[in-house]
KENU-605241 format. One record per residue: residue number from 0; residue in three letters; y negated, x negated, z negated of N, C-alpha, C in turn. Coordinates in nm, 4 decimals. Each point is the difference from the previous one (the first is absolute). Layout:
# KENU-605241
REC resi resn      nc2      nc1      nc3     cac2     cac1     cac3      cc2      cc1      cc3
REC  NUM  ALA        Y        X        Z        Y        X        Z        Y        X        Z
...
This chain:
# KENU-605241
REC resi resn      nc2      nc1      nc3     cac2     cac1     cac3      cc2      cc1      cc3
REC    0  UNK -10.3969   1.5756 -27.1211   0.0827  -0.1013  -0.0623   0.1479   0.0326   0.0143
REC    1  UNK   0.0295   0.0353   0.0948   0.1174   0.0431   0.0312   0.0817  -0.1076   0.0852
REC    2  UNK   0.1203  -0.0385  -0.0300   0.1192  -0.0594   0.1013  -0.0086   0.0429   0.1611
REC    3  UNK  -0.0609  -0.0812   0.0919   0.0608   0.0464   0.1484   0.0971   0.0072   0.0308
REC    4  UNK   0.1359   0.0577   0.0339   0.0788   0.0105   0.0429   0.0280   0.0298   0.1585
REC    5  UNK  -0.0781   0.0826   0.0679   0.0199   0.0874   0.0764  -0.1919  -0.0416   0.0437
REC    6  UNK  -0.0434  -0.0895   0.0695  -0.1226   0.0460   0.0054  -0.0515   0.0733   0.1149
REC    7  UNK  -0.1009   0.0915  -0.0635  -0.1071   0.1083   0.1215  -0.1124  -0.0813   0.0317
REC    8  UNK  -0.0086  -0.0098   0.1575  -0.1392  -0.0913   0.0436   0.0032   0.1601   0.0500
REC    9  UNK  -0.1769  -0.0769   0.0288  -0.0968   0.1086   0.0453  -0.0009  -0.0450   0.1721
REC   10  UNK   0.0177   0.1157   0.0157   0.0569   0.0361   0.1491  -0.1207  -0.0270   0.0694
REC   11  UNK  -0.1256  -0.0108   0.0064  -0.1066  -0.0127   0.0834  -0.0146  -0.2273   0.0030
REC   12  UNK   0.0001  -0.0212  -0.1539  -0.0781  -0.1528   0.0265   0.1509  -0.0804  -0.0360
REC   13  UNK   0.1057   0.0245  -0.0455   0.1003  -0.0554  -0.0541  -0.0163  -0.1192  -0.0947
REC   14  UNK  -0.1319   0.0241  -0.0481  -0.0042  -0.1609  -0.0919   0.0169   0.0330  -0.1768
REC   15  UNK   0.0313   0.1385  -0.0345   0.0068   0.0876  -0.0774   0.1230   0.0087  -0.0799
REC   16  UNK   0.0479   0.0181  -0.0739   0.1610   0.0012  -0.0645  -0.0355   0.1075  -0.0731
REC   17  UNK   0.0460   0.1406  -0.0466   0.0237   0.0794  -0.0830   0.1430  -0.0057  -0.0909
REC   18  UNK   0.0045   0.0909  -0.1157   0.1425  -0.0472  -0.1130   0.0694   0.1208   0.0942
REC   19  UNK  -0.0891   0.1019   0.0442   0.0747   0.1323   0.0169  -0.0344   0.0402   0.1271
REC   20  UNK   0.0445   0.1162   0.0558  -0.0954   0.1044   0.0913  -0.0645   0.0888  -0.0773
REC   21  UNK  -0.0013   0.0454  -0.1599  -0.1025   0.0578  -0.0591  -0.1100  -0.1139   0.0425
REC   22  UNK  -0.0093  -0.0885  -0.0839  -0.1036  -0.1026  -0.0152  -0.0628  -0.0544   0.1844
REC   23  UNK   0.0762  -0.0125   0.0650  -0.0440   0.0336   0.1514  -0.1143   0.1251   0.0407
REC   24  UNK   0.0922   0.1291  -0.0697  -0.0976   0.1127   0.0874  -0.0880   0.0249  -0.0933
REC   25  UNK  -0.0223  -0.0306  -0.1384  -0.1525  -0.0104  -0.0516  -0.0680  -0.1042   0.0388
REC   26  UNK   0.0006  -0.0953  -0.0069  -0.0913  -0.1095   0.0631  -0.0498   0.0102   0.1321
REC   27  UNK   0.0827   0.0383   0.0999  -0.0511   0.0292   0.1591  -0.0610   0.1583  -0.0207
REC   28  UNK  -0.0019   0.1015  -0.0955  -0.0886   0.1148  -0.0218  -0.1171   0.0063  -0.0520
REC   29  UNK  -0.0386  -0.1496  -0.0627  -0.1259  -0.0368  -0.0912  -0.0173  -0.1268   0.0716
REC   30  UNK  -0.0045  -0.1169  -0.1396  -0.0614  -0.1281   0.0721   0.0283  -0.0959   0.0954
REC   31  UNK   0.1549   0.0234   0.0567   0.0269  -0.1150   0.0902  -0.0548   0.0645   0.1103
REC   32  UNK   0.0171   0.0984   0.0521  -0.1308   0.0534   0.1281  -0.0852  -0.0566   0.0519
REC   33  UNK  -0.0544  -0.0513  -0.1186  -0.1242  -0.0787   0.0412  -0.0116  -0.1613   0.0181
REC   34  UNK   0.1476  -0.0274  -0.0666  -0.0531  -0.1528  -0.0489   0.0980  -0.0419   0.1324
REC   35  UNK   0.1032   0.1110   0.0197   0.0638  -0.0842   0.1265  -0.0256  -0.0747   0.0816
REC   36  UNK  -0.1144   0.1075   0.0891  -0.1252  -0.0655   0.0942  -0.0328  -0.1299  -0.0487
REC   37  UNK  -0.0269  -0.0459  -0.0872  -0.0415  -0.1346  -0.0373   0.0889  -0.0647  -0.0775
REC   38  UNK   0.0906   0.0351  -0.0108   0.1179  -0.0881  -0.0548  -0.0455  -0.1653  -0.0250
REC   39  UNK  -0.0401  -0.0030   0.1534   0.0065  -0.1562   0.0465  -0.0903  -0.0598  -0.0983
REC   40  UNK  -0.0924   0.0227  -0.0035  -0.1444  -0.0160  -0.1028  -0.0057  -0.0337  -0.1620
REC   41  UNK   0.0570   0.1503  -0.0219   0.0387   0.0035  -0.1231   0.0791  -0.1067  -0.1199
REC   42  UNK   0.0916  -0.0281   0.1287   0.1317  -0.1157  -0.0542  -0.0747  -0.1327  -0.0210
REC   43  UNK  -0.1086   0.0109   0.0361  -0.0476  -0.1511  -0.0186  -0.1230  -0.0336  -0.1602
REC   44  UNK  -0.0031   0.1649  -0.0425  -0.0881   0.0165  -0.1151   0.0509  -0.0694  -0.1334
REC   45  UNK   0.1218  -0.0032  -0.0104   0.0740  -0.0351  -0.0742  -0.0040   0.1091  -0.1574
REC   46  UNK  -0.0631  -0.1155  -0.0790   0.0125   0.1096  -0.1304  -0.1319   0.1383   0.0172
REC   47  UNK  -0.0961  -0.0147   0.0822  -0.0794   0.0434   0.0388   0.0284   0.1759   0.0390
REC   48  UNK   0.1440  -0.0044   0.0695   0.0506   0.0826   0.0601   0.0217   0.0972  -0.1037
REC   49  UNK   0.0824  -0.0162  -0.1370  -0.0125   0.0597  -0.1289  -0.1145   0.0535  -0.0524
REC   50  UNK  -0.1390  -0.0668   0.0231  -0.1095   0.1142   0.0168  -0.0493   0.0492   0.0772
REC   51  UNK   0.0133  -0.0384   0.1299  -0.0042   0.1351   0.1046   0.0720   0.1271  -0.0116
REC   52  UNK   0.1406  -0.0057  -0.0577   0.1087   0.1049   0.0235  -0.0673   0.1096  -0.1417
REC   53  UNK  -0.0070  -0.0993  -0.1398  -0.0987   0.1004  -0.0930  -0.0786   0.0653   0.0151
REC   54  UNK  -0.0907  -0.0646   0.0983  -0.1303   0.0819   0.0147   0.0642   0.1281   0.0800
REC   55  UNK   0.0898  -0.0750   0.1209  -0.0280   0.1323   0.1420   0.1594   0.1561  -0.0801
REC   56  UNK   0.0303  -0.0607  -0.0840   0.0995   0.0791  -0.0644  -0.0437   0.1380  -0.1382
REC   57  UNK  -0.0939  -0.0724  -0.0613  -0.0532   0.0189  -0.1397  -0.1236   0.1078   0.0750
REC   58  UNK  -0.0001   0.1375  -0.1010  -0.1356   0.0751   0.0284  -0.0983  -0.0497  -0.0372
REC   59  UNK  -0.1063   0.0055  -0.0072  -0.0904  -0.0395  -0.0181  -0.0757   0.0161  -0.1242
REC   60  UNK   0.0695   0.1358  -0.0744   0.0033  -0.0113  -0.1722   0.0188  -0.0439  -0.0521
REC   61  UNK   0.1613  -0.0472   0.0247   0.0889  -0.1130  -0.0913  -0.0552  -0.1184   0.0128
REC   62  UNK  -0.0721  -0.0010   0.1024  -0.0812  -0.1524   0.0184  -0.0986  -0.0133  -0.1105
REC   63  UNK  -0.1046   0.0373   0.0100  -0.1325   0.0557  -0.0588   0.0404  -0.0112  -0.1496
REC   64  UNK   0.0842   0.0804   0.0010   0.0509   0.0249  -0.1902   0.0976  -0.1150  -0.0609
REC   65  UNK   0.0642  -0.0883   0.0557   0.1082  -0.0932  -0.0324  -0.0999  -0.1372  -0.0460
């Protein structure tokens, strides 16, 4: 929830906006890795996409127990 000022795309799919290059190099070290590759796909899930990212983000405890 941060102001863009300055935005970081992700250097592989560019369809990406980060607030920071923190927020850049965690996301491309964890979940954007994966979702890049399918970027294209994804974008069309809509609110859907908000529970894909829970699931593929969230351990599998916090799941189970929440």
């Amino acid at each position: 929830l941060t102001s863009i000022v300055i935005p970081y795309v992700c250097p592989q799919c560019s369809h990406v906006l980060f607030c920071s290059e923190h927020c850049q190099q965690r996301a491309l070290a964890s979940y954007h890795q994966y979702e890049c590759k399918h970027i294209h796909i994804l974008k069309t899930l809509g609110i859907a996409f908000l529970a894909y990212r829970t699931l593929t983000i969230t351990d599998h405890e916090t799941l189970w127990t929440t």
